[in-house]
C-alpha positions in Angstrom: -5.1 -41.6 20.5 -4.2 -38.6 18.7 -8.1 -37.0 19.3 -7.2 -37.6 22.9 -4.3 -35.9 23.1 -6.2 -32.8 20.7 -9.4 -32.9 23.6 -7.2 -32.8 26.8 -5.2 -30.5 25.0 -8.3 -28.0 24.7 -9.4 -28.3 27.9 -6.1 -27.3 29.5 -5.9 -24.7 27.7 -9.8 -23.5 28.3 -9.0 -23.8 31.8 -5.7 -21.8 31.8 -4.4 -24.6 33.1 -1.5 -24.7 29.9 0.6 -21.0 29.4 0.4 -20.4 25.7 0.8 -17.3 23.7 2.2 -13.7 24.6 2.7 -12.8 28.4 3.9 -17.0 29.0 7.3 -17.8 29.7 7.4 -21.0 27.8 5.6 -22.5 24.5 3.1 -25.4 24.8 3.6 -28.4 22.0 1.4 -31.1 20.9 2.9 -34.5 21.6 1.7 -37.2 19.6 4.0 -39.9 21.7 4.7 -37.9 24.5 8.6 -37.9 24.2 9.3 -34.5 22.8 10.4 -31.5 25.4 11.0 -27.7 24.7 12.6 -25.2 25.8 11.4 -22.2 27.2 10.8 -19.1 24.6 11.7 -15.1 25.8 8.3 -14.0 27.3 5.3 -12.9 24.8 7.3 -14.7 21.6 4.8 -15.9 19.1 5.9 -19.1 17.2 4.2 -21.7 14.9 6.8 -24.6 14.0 7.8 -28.6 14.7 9.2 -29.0 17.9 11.6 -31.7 16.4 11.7 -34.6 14.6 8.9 -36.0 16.4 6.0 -34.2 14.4 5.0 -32.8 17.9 3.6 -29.1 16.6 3.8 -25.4 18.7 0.9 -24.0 19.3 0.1 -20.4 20.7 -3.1 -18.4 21.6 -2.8 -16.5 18.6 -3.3 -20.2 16.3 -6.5 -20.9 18.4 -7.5 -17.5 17.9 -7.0 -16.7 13.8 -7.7 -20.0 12.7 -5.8 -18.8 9.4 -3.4 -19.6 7.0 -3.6 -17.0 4.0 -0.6 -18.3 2.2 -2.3 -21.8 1.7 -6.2 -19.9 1.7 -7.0 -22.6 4.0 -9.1 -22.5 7.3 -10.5 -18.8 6.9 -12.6 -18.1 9.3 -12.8 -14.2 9.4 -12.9 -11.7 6.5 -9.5 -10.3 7.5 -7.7 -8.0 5.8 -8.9 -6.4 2.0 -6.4 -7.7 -0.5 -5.7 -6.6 -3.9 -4.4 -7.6 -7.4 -3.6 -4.9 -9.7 -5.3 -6.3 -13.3 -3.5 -3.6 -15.5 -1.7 -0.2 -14.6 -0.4 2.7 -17.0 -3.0 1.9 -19.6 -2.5 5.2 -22.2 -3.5 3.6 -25.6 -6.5 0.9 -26.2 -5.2 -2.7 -25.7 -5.9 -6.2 -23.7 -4.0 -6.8 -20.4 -2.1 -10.0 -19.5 -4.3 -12.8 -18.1 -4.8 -12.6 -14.2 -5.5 -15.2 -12.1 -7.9 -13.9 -8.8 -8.7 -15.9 -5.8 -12.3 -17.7 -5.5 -15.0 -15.7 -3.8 -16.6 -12.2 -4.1 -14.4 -9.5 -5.6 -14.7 -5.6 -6.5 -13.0 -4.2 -9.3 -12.2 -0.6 -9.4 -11.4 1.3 -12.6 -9.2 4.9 -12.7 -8.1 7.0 -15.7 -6.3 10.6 -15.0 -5.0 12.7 -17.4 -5.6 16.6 -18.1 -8.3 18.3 -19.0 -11.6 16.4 -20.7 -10.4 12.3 -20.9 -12.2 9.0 -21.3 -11.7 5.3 -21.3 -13.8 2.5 -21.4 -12.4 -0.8 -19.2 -13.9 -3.9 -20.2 -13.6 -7.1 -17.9 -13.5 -10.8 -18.8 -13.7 -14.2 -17.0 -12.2 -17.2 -18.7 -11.0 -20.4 -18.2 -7.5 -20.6 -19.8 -4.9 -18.1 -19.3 -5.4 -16.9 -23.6 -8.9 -15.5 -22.5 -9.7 -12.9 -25.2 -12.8 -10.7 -25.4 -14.0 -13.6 -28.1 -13.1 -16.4 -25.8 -14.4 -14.7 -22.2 -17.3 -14.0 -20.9 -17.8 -10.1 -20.4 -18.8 -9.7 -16.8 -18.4 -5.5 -16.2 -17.5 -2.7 -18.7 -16.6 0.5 -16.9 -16.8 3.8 -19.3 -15.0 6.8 -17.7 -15.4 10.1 -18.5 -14.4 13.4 -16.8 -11.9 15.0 -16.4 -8.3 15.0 -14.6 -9.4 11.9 -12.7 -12.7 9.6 -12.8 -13.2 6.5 -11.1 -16.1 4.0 -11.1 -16.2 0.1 -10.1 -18.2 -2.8 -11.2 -21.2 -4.3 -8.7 -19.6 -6.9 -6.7 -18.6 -10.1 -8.8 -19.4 -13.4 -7.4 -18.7 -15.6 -10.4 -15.2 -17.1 -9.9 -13.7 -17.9 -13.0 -9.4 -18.9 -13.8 -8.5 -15.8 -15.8 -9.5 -12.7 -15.8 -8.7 -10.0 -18.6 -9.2 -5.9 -19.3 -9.7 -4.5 -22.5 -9.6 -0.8 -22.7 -11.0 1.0 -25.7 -11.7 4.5 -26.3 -8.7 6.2 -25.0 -8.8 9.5 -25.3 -7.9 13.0 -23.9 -4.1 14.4 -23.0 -1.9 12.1 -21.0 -5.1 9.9 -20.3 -3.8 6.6 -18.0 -5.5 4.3 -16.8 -5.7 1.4 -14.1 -7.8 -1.4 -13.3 -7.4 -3.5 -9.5 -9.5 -6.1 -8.0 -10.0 -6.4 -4.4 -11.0 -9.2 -2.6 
């Protein structure tokens, strides 16, 4: 019963037979026993909620448009926005970041270091599979070495291995006032 309600649903809405999303003076819901009634929302508001207690759902164009829900990373059905993690920032001496955890897919890390004059630093990257990945315990999947000076920047080819944790080691930190970051983007 619930398909047929989903179907004719559709359909009305195909047709423009149902007002739905910005530029409509009311909100369509879904009823699943057809006892639920709404009130009309100001013209062009966008919600997603429960029309009551009745598990009846809102639904506007911009729902059957996106077909997203990027808190939950369910239903994605278009590359959206670039996102980003930052894996370690501020980097001036030669040490192992915190354990990140980065979302499934293909990512791009980008390495930095600035500082004056001639400077270097060499940005290793880990996978692992418990958040105490060390350089031992990982699996070494990119090692950026940087050196310029003032500022240098390089990244790894695309990674499409997913793994739990990711780590940085830097190592050969040299040069005056030499920082360094590390940021994944996905």
């Amino acid at each position: 019963m619930k398909r047929l309600y989903w179907i004719l649903l559709a359909g009305l809405v195909l047709f423009g037979l149902v007002p739905i999303g910005p530029g409509s003076a009311s909100a369509t819901c879904i009823l699943y026993d057809g006892s639920d009634t709404l009130a009309d929302e100001p013209t062009g508001a966008i919600v997603q909620e429960t029309c009551t207690t009745t598990r009846a759902t809102r639904v506007t164009q911009a729902d059957l448009f996106s077909g997203e829900d990027q808190t939950n990373n369910l239903l994605m059905t278009s590359g959206g926005a670039v996102r980003s993690t930052t894996m370690a920032s501020a980097v001036t001496t030669n040490t192992t970041s915190a354990a990140v955890a980065l979302p499934t897919g293909s990512k791009s890390i980008y390495g930095s270091v600035t500082g004056t004059g001639a400077i270097t630093q060499t940005q290793a990257i880990y996978g692992g599979i418990t958040s105490g990945v060390t350089s031992t315990t990982g699996i070494l999947l990119c090692t950026l070495t940087l050196v310029g000076t003032t500022a240098v920047y390089d990244a790894c080819p695309v990674l499409t291995a997913n793994f739990l944790f990711y780590i940085v080691v830097t190592t050969a930190t040299t040069g005056t006032g030499a920082t360094g970051a590390i940021t994944a983007m996905y």
